[in-house]
N, C-alpha and C positions, 0 to 999 in steps of 0.2 A: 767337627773335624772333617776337612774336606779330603775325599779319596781321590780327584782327578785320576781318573783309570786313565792309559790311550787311549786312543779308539784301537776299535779293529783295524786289521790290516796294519797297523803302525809298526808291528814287533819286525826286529831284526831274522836275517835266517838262523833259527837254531833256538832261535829267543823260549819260543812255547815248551822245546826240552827244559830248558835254564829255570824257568818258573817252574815246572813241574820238579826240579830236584829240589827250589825252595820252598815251595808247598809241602814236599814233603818234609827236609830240612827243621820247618817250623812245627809243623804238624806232629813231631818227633818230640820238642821241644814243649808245647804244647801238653801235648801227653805224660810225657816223667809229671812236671808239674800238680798237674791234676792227681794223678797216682801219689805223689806224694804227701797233697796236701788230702786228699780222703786216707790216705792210710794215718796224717796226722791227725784227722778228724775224729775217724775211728779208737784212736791209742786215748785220748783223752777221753771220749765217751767210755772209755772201757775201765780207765786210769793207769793206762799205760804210762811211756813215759813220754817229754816232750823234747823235741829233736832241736830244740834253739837251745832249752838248758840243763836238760836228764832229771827234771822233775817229774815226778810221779803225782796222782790224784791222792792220796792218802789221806793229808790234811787241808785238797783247796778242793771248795767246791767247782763241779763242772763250769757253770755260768762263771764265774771267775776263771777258770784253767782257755775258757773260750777268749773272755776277753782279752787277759792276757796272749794269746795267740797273734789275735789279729793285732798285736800293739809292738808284734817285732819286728823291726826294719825287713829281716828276712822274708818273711812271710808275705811282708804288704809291697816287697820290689819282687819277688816270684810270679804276683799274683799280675803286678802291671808287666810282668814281661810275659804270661799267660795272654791278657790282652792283645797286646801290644804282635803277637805271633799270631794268633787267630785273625788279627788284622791283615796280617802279610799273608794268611793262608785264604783271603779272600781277595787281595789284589796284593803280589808281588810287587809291582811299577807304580805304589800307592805315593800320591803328593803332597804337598800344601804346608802352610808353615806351620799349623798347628800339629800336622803331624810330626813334623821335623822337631817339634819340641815331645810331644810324647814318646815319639823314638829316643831321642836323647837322654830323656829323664831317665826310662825303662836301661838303657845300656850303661849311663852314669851309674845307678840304685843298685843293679845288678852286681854290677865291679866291683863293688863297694862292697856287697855283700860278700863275694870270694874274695876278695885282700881279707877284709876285718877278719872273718873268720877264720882263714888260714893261718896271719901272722901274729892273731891276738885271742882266738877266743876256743881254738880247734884241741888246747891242750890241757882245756877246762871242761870240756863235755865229753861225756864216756858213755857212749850209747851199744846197744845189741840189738839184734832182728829186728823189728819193724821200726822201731825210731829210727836206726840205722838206714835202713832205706829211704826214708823219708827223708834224713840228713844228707845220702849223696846227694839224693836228686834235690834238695833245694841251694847245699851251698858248693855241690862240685861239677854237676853237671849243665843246669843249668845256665849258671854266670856264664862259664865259659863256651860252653855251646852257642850262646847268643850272640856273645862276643866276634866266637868264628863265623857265624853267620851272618853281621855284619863288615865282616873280615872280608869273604869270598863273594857274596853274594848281593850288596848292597841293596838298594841302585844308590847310585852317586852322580854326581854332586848330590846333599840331602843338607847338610848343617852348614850355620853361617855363625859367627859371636854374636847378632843379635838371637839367636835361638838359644842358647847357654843363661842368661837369665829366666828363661821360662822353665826350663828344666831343671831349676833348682825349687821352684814353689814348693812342690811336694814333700821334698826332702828337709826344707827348711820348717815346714807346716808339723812333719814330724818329730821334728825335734823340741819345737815351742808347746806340743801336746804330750811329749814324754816329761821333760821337764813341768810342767805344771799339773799333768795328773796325778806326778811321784812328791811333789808339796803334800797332796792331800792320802797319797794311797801306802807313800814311804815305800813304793814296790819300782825299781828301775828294769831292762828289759836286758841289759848289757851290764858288765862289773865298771866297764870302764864310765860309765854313766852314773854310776848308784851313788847320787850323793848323800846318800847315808854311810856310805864305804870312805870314800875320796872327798869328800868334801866338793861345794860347790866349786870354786875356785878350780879343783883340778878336771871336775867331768865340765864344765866348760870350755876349758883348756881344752880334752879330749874330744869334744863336739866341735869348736874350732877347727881341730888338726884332721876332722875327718871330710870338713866341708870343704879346708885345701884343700886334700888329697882331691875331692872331687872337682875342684877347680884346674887339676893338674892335667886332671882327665879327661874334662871337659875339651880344654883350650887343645888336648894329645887327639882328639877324636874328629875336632874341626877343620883341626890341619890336614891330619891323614885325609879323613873324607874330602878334603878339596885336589888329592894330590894322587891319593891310590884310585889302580882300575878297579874294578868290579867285572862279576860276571854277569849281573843283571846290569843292562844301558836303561835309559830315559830317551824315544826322541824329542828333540827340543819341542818345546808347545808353540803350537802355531800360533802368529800373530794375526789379526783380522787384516785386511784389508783395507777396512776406516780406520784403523789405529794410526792416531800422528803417528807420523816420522822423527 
């Protein structure tokens, strides 16, 4: 992944405050994250309970209660918007196309994660103290903080539609590993998934309807970015000298 920092001296007046309130910004972002996923770490070492489904340790073992963890959408788009901000918290004015697809992915996955859980999954989990905790900061704080942060602080231009097929890999990768480890484990990660619940036909349908939505989002994210200001700029990148004309 390539960073293309500026150079020195390239920043606008005022520029180096603007990066300092998104360093901090992300660094903010960053931190819930981590806090949350060690106090999730914690709860299941303990047999606490777990903040994607209010299960307790009681009858799974830990090495299963782990693996399941790392197999929830939740967990594993938190973790790349952890990345994905530690990033920003090393160059703000970071470029390149591969980035512009990790950003994507990390902002699509995220989204995804506060929709689903708020309008599908928020009134099936009934959490207290520390899974609670764990649960703001992965499905209320997060999303949407990141959101705002690339909301106010870009920098922009960043996405184009060829970058929207790259930022789906992941997501699609996860879905072809839930479904075919739940053949063998009969265990799904989401209700809406559990083809042991809903039959294949309909968690198909429901994976479907979730990769629109992402599609929705996707094509909503590319436009804005070509159209909204930001408060972090890009100066344009120099062209050589010997560069045809």
């Amino acid at each position: 992944m390539t960073s293309g920092r500026d150079r020195p001296g390239t920043e606008e007046p005022g520029q180096a405050g603007r990066m300092a309130a998104s360093r901090g910004w992300y660094a903010a972002i960053a931190a819930v994250i981590a806090l949350s996923l060690g106090i999730q770490l914690w709860l299941i070492v303990t047999g606490g309970a777990d903040a994607n489904s209010g299960e307790t340790g009681e009858a799974i073992s830990i090495p299963v209660r782990l693996w399941r963890l790392f197999s929830y959408f939740t967990v594993d788009s938190n973790i790349v918007v952890l990345i994905v901000s530690v990033l920003f918290i090393i160059d703000p004015l970071r470029r390149g196309s591969l980035w512009g697809i990790a950003w994507l992915n990390a902002l699509l996955a995220i989204t995804i994660t506060g929709i689903v859980f708020e309008v599908v999954l928020s009134t099936q989990v009934h959490l207290t103290g520390a899974a609670q905790i764990a649960n703001l900061g992965f499905h209320y704080f997060s999303p949407w903080a990141f959101v705002l942060a690339w909301l106010v602080f870009g920098p922009r231009p960043t996405f184009t539609f060829s970058t929207v097929p790259g930022a789906f890999v992941l997501p699609v990768i996860w879905l072809v590993y839930i479904f075919v480890q739940g053949a063998f484990t009969d265990w799904y990660p989401y209700p809406f998934l559990d083809v042991t619940d809903v039959g294949y036909g309909r968690a198909l349908l429901n994976a479907l309807l979730v990769v629109v939505l992402g599609l929705v989002l996707a094509v909503a994210y590319v436009v804005l970015d070509a159209r909204m200001p930001s408060v972090l700029r890009r100066r344009p990148e120099r062209v050589s000298a010997n560069a045809p004309r």
